[in-house]
N, C-alpha and C positions, 0 to 999 in steps of 0.2 A: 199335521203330520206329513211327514216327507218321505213318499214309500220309496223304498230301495229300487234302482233300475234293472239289478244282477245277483246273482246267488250272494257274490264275497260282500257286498252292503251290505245283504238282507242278514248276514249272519256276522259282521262288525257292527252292526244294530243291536242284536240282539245283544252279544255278549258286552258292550259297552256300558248297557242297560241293565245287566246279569237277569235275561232273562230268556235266556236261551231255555233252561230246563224246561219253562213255561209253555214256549213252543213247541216243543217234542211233545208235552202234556195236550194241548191245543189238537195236534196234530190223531194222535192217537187217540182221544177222545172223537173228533168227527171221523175218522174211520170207522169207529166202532161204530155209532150213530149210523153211518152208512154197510154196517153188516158187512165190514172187511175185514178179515183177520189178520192184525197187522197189528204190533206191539214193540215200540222202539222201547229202547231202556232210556232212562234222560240224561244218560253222561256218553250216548252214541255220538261219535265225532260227526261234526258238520260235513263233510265231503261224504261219509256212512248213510247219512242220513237222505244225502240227496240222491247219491247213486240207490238204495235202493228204494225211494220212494219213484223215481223216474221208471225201474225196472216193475215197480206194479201199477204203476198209471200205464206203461208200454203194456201192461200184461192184457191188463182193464180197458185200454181201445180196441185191441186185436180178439179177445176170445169175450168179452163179458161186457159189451158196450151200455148194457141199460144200466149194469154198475157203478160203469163211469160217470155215466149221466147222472146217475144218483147220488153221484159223489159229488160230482162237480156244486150241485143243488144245495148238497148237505152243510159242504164248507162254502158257500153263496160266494164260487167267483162270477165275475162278472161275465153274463154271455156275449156282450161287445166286444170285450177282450176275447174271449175265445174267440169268436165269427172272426175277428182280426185276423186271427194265423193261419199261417200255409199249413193246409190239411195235406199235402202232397206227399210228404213225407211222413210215415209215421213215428218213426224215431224222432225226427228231431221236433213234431208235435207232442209228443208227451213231453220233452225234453222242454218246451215252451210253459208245456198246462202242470207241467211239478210245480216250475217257477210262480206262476201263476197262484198255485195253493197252498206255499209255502209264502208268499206275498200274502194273502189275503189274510191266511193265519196268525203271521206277523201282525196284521191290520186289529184284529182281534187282541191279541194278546195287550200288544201295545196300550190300546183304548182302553182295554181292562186294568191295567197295571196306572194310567196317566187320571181315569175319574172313579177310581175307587177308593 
């Protein structure tokens, strides 16, 4: 498998494959998992989807960080890849670690969908 480098891959991935719904399912399943309340519908347009999963990863560095970390865990992105990015900014670090979870999830789905 060949992960997407950027959002617009990660989601002509999906839909090429039609299994974008699958994603948003993926997605909203390990937040739950992770004791977030957060409930996308699975016909949420792609740009919906990312703007507000970005605006609660921002939410989740700034006010609720052992969440994030919990989350991060939950949906097992890679901690090299995070250590990677500029913590410097906080915006456009969560703007980095969305991508990051919406990859991984991808990673998931995919796998699910390709040996099953």
């Amino acid at each position: 498998m060949q992960l997407p480098v950027n959002f617009e891959e990660l989601i002509s991935q999906t839909e090429e494959l039609k299994l974008y719904s699958k994603l948003v399912k993926q997605v909203n399943k390990d937040f739950l998992l992770a004791n977030i309340d957060l409930d996308f519908d699975e016909e949420i347009l792609p740009s919906s989807l990312k703007y507000l999963l970005h605006e609660v990863v921002y939410k989740l560095i700034q006010e609720k960080f052992v969440e994030y970390l919990n989350l991060l865990y939950i949906v097992d992105v890679s901690e090299e890849k995070v250590r990677q990015l500029d913590g410097s900014d906080t915006l456009k670090l969560s703007e980095q670690v969305t991508f990051l979870i919406l990859q991984r999830e991808w990673q998931k789905v995919w796998y699910r969908n390709a040996y099953s």
